[in-house]
Structures are given as C-alpha cells and as structure tokens.
N, C-alpha and C positions, 0 to 999 in steps of 0.2 A: 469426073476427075479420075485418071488412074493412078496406079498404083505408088509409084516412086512419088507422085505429088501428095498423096495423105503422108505419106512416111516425111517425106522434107519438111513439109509445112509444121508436123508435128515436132520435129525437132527442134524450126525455127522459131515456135511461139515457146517452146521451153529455156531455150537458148536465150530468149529476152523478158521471159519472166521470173529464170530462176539460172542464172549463167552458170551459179557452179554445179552444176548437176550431176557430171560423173557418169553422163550416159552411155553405154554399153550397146547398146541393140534396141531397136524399133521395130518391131515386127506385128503383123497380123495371125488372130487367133478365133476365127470363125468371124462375127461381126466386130470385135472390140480390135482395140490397137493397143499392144501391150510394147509397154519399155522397161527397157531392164537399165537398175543403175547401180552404180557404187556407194552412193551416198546415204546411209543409214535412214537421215531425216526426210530426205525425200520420199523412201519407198515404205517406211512408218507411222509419219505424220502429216504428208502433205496432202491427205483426200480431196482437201479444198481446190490445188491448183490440180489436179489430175478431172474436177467438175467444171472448173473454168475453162481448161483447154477442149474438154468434149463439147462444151455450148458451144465454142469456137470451129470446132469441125465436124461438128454432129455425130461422130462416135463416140462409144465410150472407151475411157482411157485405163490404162489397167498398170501400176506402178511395180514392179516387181523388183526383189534384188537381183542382182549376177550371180550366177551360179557360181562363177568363181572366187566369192568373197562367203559363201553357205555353209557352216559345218559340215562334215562328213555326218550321214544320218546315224549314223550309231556311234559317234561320240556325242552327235544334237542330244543325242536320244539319252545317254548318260548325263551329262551337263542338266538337261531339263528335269529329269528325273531329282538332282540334286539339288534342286532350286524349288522345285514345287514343294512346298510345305503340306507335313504329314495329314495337316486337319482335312486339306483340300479331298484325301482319297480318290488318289491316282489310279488309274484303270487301262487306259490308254494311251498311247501315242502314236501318231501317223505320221508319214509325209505325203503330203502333195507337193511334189517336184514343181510341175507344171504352173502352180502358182506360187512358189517358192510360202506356201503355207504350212504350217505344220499345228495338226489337232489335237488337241489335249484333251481328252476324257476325262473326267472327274465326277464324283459323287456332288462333292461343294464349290462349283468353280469361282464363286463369290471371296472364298479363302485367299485365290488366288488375284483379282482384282481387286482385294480391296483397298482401299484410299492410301493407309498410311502402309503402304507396303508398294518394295521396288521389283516384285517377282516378274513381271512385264517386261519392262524394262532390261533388267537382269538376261532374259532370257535372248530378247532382242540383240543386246549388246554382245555377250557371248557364243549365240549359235550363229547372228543373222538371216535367224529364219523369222518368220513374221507368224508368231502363236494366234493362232481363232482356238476359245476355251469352249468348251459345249457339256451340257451336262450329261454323264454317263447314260445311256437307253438301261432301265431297270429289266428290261430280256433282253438276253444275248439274242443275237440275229445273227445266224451265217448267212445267209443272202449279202446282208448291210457288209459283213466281215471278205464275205466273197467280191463283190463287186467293188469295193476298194483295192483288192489287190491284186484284179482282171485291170483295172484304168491304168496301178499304178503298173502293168506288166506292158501295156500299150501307150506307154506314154511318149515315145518315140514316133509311131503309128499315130497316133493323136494331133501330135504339134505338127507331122506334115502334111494331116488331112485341113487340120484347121487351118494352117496358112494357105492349103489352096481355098478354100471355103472362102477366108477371107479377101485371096485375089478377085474371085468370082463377084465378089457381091459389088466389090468395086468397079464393074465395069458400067459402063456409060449406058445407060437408058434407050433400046433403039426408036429412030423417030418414025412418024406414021400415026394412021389412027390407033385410040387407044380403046380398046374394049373390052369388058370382064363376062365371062360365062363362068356358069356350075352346073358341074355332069353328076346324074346323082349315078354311082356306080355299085351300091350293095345298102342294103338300111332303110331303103325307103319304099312304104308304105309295105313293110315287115322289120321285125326284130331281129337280128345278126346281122353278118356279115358288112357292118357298116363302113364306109366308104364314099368318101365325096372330093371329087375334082375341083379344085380351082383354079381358071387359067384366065392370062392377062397376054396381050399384045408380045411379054417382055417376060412372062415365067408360068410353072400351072407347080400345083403344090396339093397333095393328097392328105386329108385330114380323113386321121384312122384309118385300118383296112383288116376288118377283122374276120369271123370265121362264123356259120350259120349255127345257130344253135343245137340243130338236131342233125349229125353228119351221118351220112348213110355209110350201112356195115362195111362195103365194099371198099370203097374213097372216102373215107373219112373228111381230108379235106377237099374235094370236090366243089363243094357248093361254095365258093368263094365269090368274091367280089368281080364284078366284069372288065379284070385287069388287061384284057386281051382287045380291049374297042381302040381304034385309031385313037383316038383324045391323049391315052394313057401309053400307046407303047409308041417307041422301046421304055422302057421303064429308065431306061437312063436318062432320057428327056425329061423327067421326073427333077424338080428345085428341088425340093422339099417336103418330108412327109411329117405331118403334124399329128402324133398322140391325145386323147383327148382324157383317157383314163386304160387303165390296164385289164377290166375285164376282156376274155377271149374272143369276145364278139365284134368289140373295135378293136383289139392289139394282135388275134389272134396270129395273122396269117405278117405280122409285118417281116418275120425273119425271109417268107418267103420272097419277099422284094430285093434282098440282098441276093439270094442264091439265084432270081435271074435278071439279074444284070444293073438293079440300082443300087447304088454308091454314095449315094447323098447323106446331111441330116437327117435327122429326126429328132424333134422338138419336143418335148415332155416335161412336166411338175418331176423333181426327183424321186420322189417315193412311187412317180407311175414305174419310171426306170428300175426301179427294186421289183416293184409286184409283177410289171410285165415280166420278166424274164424269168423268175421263179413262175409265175401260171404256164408260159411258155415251155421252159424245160419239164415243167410236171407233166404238159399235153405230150409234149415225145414222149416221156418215159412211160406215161400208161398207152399209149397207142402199142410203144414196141410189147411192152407186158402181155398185150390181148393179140401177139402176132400181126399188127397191123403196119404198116408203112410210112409212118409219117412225109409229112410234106416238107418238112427241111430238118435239117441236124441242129445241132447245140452249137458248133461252129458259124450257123447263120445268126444265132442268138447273139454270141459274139460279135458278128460282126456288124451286129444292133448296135451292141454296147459302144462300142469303139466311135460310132461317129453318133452317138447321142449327143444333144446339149442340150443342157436344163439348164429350166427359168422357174421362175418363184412368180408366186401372186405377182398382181401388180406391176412385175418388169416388162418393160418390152424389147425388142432386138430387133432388127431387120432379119429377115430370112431367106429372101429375093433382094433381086437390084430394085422393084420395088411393090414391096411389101415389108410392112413392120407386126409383129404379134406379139400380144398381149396374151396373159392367162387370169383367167378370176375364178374364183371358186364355185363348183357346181353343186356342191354339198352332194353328192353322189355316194363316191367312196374314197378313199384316203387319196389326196393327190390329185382326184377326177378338176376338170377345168372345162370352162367353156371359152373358146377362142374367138379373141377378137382381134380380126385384120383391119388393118390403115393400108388401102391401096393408094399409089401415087403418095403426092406431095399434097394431101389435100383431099383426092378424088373422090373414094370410097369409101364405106368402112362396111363390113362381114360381121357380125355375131353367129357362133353355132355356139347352141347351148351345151351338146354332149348329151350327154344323161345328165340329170338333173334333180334335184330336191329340194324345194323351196320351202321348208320348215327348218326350223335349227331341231336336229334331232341328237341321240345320248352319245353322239360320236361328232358330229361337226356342225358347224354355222349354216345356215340359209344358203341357197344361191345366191351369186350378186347378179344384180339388175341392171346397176348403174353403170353406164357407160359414156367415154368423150363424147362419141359418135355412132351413131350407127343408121344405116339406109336401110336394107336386108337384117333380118332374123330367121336364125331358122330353129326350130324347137323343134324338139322329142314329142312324143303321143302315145306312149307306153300304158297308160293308164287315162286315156282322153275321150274314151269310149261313152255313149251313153249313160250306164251304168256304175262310171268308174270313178264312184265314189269313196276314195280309202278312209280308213278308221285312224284314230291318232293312235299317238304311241302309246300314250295310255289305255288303250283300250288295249294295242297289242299285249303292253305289258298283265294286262289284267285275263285275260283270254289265256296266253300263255302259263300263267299261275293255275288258270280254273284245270286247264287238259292238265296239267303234271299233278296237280291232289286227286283230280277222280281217276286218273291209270294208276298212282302210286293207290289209290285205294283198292281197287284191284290186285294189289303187287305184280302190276306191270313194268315198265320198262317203256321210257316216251325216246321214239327214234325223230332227229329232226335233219332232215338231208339241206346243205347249206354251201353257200356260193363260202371259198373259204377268204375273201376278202368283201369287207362291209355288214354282210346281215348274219355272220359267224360273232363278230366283234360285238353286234347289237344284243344278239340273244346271249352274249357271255355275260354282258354287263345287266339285264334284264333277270337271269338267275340269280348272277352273284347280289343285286340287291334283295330279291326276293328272300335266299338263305339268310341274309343279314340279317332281314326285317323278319325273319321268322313265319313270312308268308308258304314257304313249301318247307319241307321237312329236309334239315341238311341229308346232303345225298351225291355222290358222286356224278363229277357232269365230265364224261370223255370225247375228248378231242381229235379226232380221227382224219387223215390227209394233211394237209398243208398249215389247218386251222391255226396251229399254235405258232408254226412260223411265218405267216401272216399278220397275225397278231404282232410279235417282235417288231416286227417292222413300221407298226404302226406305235410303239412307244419308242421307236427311233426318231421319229417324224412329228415331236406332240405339237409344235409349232401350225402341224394342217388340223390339230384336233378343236371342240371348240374348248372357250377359254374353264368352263368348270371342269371337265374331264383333263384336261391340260395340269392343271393348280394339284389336283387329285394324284396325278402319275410326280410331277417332276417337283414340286413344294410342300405339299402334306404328306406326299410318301406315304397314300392312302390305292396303292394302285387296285382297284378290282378285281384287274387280271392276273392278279398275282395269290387272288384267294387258292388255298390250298383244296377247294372243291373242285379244281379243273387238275384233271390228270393227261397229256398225253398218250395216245395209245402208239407205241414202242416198237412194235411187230407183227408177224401176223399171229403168230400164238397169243400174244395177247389179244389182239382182237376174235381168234376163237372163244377164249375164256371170258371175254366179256359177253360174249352171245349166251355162253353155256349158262351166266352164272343166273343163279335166284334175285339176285337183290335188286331192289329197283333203281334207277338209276336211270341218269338223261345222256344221251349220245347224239353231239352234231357232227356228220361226216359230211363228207366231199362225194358226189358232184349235188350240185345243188337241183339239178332238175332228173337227178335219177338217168344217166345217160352213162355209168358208170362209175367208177370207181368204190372206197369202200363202203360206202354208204349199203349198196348190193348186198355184202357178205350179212351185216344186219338184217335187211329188210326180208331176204330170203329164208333166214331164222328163223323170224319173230312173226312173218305173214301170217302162220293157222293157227295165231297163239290170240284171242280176243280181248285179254287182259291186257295187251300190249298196246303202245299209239305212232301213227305216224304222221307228224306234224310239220307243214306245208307253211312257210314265214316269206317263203320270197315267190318272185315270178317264174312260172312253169309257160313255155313257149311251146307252141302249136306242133303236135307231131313228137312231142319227148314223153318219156313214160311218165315223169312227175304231172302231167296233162290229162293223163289218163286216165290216172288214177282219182286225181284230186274230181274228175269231173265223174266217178262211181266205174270204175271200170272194177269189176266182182272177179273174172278171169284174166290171167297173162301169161304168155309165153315166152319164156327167156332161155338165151343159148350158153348152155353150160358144158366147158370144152368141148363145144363142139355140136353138141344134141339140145334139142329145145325141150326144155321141160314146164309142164304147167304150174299155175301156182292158182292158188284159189285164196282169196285176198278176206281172213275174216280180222285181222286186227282193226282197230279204231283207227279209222282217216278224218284227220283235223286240219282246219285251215286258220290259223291265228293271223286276223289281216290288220296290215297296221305298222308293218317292220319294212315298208317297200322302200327300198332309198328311190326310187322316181317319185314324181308329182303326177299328183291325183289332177282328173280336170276341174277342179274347183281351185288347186293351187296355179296350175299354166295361165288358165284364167286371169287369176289374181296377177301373177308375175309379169304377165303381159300389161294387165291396167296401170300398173305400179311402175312398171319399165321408163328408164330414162335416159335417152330421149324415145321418144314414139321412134317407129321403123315405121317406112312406107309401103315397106314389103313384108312379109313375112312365111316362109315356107314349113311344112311342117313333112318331119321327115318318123323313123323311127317306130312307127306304131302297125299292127297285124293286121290285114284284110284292106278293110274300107273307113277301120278307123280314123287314119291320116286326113283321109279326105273328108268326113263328114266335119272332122274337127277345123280343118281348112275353113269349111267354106261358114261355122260355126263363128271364128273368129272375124272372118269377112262380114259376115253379119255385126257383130257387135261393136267391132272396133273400125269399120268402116274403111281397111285396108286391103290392100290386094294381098291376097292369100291363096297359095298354091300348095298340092300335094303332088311332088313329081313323083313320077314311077322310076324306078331301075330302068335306066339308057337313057333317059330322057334330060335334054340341057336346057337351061334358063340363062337369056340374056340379061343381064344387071345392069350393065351399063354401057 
C-alpha cells in the first residue's frame, strides 16, 4: 500500500466514524500515523476510536491537537502553574511539542487527579495541551534534564526524519524468494564488542554494535565490530539498528555509525537512550583527558539522539517494511531488553536475549521467557562455563559485610571498582541496608565517576525497577539512595583528600574492570597499604587489569604521564561473587527448560574462548535442539 493510500484511507474511516472531527493534518511519524485535530474531545478522550481505526489499518494511530489551537508554552506554563493545587508540589513542567503533550512533575500527582476535582480538565480546556502527570524523580538527573531539551532543540530535525522513516516503512514488500540470515559481526564466542546482522530478502538491521572490552593504548577504539565485511557496508544500507542495553560493549561504538555514513533509527528502552549517551560522552571525555583520540565526537552522540525511538516493554512497532520488534525485560541493567523480531506476516520470529539475568534481583524483575513466538534463540554465555556457578545475592550480600568489618578492623579503607550503571546501584543498596541494620559500622560510602548520575537516572525510570524497590523510591519515600552515607566525590581535590585521609571508609569508582578512570587514583594510594581491600563484585574480562589482578597478579606496570612505573600489590584482593547481573549456567539452563514456546534452534553467542561452544553443544544435548556457537564472520541460514 503506499503512501497517499494509508493517509486517505485513514481519514476516510474517521470521516465515517466520527464526521465532526476538525481534522487538520494526517501525517507519518516513524511507524505510527498521527492526526492532528481541532476538536478537544477527539484528541483527549477518543483513545477507543484512534484503537479501532489502527485494527483497521494495522498502524497505530496517534491523536494530537493542532498546534494552532495550543497555548503559547509560557503562558501554558503560567495557566498550569495556577491550576495545580499547592498539595500536589509542583516541580516541573515541560513540553513535548511534538506530541502536543505537556509533563507535569510533581511530588503528589494523585492531588491532582483526584476524582472530585476538575484540575485535568481545567487544564485541557484552558492550555489545550494534553497533561501526562508523573511523579517527580527524588534525584535530580541532568542527563534526564539534558536530553529533554536536546529532543525539544531538534524537534524540527525530528518530525522530518520521522516522516521520512515513515514513507520508508510503507513501501510495498519486493517479490522473490524470501530468505533470512544472521552474520555474527563482534560478540561471539568473546565478550565486547557485540554485534549481530540481521538480513531478509527486503531489509538487514544491526542489533548492538559495541566496543571490546580491553582497547589497546594505541587505538582505543580499534577493535570494534567487523563493520567493514560486504553484508554491513555501506552502512547506509543499514534499516535499522537495534540497542539492546547501554553498557559500552553493545552501545559502545553506535555514534560511530552516524559519523560514517548511517542515518537510520535506532531502537532502544528509554532509560537505555539516557545511560547510553551519558557512558558514551564520559568514553570521549576520559579518552581526550588521557590524550587519546577518540572514535567519534559528542556531535555523533547527538546525532544518536535525534533519530532514536523508544519503546517500552511489551510494545511493538514495525521497524522494516517487514519486520516488527518487540522489547521484554532482560533483568540485566536498568532498560536492558531482549529483542524479539516477527519477520514477514507470519514467517519468522528471532529472540536475542542480550545480556540477561534470570533471578529477580535488589534492582529488577527476572528475565522474561515468555514469548508469541519464536523459531531461533540466541543466548549470552557470560557465565556458562563449566565452573560457572554464581552465588545468590545473599551470599553476595553477606561476603560483602564480612570484607568491610575485617578491613574496617584493620582501619582500612574497602576500594570497590564498579561498572557505574547496575552493580554501582546493587552494592549501594547492599550497604545502605547493612548501615541500617547495624550489620557494618555507619561509615562513609564515596561515589566516585558517573555512579551518582547513574543512579539519578535510575529513580527517573522506577517503573523498569522491580515493584519493592519501586514502592520504596516513589510511595513510602523510603529511598535508600538517598541515605545520607553516600557522598559524592566533587573533584579532584577531593578525591585526593579522600586517599590521604585516616578514616575507614568504602569507595566505589568507575571503570569497573580497572581500565581507567578514577578508580586508578585510589588504587595506586592504597596498593602498599595491607590494611586496605580491593574488592571485585562484577565481571573482569580477559586481558583488563581487574583480570589480573583478581587472578593474583603480585606485580604491575602502569603509565604515569607517560613513564611506567611499578607497583607491588600488598593490599587485600577480594572477590564478593554473587552481584553478577548475568546468568549463571544453572539459570540459562533453567530459562531455557522454562522458555515458552521451545525454539528449534538456538545459538549461543557472548561467552570468552570455547565457553560458547561447549555450552552450545551442552544444550544440544539436553534439550535436544540444534544449537550453534558461531564465530565472528560467520552467517547462519534461518530460513
């Protein structure tokens, strides 16, 4: 069907089911078909006919007002102001142009809906802006703050990418054989740089494409994905690139797709969109700090931003003329998702788990399992190894209490180097109950890199948290992270003086596998000090110092402006296992017997060495499926 026939047809099933309509414009906004009207009740109360008309043409329909019946945003913005009632505690106010919405911030937003009151109403009537109430984030986030007023500066940029997005996706299906392949391009059978092609007769679409985990001094980013193999260039040929979570090692290198030469979406949970580009712009700005080069500017990050579009659990959207995806929760780290494609009308269906965590842990829900469909799986093996059996969190929790009473008995000083999204957040809430409960001796806990604005972001987003931590931040106003034992570190003088000082005290910095940043300035301290600990909670990957170390490395040589100087390692090296956000293989295991429906296939990607494969041919065994460990270049026919 093209173009002019969704638009006509869409006017003409409004036209006969709701004649007065007042309509204004029909237009395309990536996959959806938005209408703009004059009519108050239409574009505030008719959700029902805007569900009806999308069964009818298989998009979904998107009711907005005219911009030209919208308040000016700062007299909306006085008007609302003066309507919201003082109980509610007002905080903020936004606009979203683009969906002629405007966000109300507030402490108590229940003040403002509630039953016998017309503040709703009131507001609608007098701005005709369409109010979404949301409860204020207890941390300010300049991330959250920033990238609402980068959308709202590109919002012109926006609506003419998205209508061509949306010409695109409408065009007609070419005929021919139809057949699906997956090129594994970075991630498999190793940990980074993850990377997977998916192409069809009619589109191919790159889910993640991130950055290896230990970059050599030279090229930092060097060891990237094999963006360069016939499949993938010109990268314009490129539909679609699918996010799957924001750690560096799937998001890493996405800006670098814009700076040569792809244009497209990019498909992401919204709190990935936050964390990626904050991890992103912090990878520049320490690379330029150490005199390095980075692989693209803050400009490619933008121009991430600009043709993002975010989906929420559970929805789905076309993203190809034909492919539809879906996002579920991977229990990973805040936003992480495992993607599942509907190719054709029918045809296929794709699961990749992502990174993944199948326990409900002190930050979110289980992986989901269940799915419509699906033929193909492909799982992570991060921890699938033989041996790779993790400890619960309780144990973690309890291990971590033992190392901070016997180094504070010492009067030492416990360094914990930490990824600053996911297992920053776990060991924040892991102390702060401890101090509660009187288990460790209150003590300052300093927050060193991104940790704290991480964090933020994550009490922006409680809706991805699970529901007790949820209840905790946004309805008992019992937030953890808001215990006054967590300090921010401010500078670098203050982070001297926290080196220098006596008192014991827990520090989790940034980078989590010791590859830089401050975590360095500590550990270089406190190395010949015995009294001190340094403590290991997340995955150290093959070839990084936190690898080296944790595995008894007694000497090391680090370059300090410029000269290599030794270090001889007598502080206390601890490994508190138990805080992994991956699944252990006794959980993939599990997630796989439990999975619904069975796959007939299953590939497994993500894991170091020859784990992939043992674990492959592991599951081949058990579950009696074909199972494959591809290597980097190597394609699989699906269908």
């Amino acid at each position: 069907m093209a173009f002019k026939d969704y638009i006509s047809e869409t006017r003409n099933i409004f036209d006969r089911l709701y004649p007065d309509n007042k309509i204004t414009e029909i237009d395309y906004e990536g996959p959806n078909i938005v209408v703009y009207t004059k009519d108050e009740v239409l574009f505030s109360k008719r959700d029902d006919l805007a569900r009806q008309i999308a069964m009818e043409i298989r998009r979904r329909i998107l009711i907005r007002p005219d911009p030209s019946i919208m308040e000016d945003e700062d007299r909306a913005r006085e008007k609302i102001s003066s309507i919201v009632p003082e109980s509610a505690g007002l905080r903020d106010i936004y606009f979203e142009s683009d969906t002629g919405e405007v966000v109300i911030e507030a402490d108590e937003p229940s003040a403002i809906m509630a039953r016998d009151t017309d503040f709703i109403q009131r507001i609608k009537g007098e701005t005709k802006w369409s109010p979404r109430l949301v409860r204020a984030p207890p941390i300010y986030s300049r991330t959250v703050k920033e990238m609402r007023e980068l959308l709202r500066e590109m919002k012109k940029e926006r609506k003419e990418f998205l209508h061509n997005l949306g010409v695109k996706l409408t065009a007609p299906v070419m005929p021919g054989e139809t057949w699906i392949r997956l090129t594994a391009l970075g991630g498999h059978r190793e940990v980074g740089r993850s990377a997977t092609l998916v192409s069809t007769n009619n589109s191919k679409i790159l889910v993640d494409c991130g950055m290896i985990n230990q970059p050599s001094d030279d090229t930092p980013w060097a060891e990237a994905p094999y963006l360069y193999i016939p499949e993938a260039q010109p990268l314009s040929s490129i539909d679609a690139v699918v996010l799957t979570h924001a750690h560096l090692d799937h998001s890493g290198l996405v800006p670098l797709l814009y700076k040569y030469g792809y244009d497209g979406p990019i498909y992401m949970t919204p709190p990935t969109r936050d964390l990626a580009a904050l991890l992103q712009s912090d990878y520049i700005k320490v690379a330029h700090a150490e005199g390095k080069k980075g692989p693209y500017e803050s400009k490619h990050i933008r121009d991430m931003v600009k043709r993002s579009i975010v989906i929420r659990y559970n929805e789905t959207t076309d993203i190809t003329r034909d492919m539809r995806l879906t996002f579920y929760n991977a229990g990973h780290i805040l936003g992480s998702a495992s993607v599942h494609l509907h190719i054709g009308e029918g045809l296929y269906n794709v699961v990749m788990s992502g990174d993944m965590k199948y326990e409900k842990t002190w930050l979110f829900n289980p992986a989901n399992n269940r799915f419509p469909r699906v033929e193909t799986f492909m799982t992570e093996s991060t921890y699938a190894g033989r041996d790779d059996y993790s400890h619960t969190r309780q144990d973690a929790s309890a291990a971590l209490v033992d190392i901070v009473n016997r180094t504070f008995e010492k009067k030492g000083s416990v360094l914990i180097p930490v990824f600053a999204v996911g297992r920053s957040q776990e060991v924040m809430l892991v102390l702060e109950e401890a101090v509660r409960e009187h288990l460790i001796p209150e003590c300052n806990v300093y927050l060193d890199g991104m940790i704290m604005e991480a964090t933020a972001i994550h009490a922006a987003y409680p809706e991805y948290l699970n529901k007790e931590l949820r209840e905790k931040i946004m309805v008992s106003r019992e937030n953890p992270f808001l215990n006054p034992i967590f300090k921010r570190v401010e500078s670098s003088q203050m982070r001297r003086d926290i080196c220098d000082s006596v008192e014991s005290k827990v520090v989790l910095a940034t980078s989590g596998m010791m590859n830089g940043g401050p975590v360095m300035e500590y550990f270089t301290s406190w190395v010949d000090s015995p009294q001190h600990s340094l403590v290991f909670v997340g995955y150290q990957a093959d070839g990084t110092l936190g690898r080296r170390i944790q595995r008894g490395s007694q000497d090391i040589s680090l370059s300090d402006k410029g000269r290599m100087v030794k270090y001889r390692i007598k502080m206390g090296i601890e490994t508190a296992e138990g805080f992994s956000g991956h699944s252990d293989k006794r959980q993939l295991l599990a997630y796989l017997a439990n999975m619904q429906p069975k796959p007939s296939r299953v590939l497994v990607n993500h894991g170091d060495g020859d784990k992939a494969y043992e674990f492959s041919k592991l599951i081949k065994t058990k579950f009696g499926v074909d199972a494959y460990a591809l290597r980097n270049l190597e394609t699989i026919r699906l269908y």
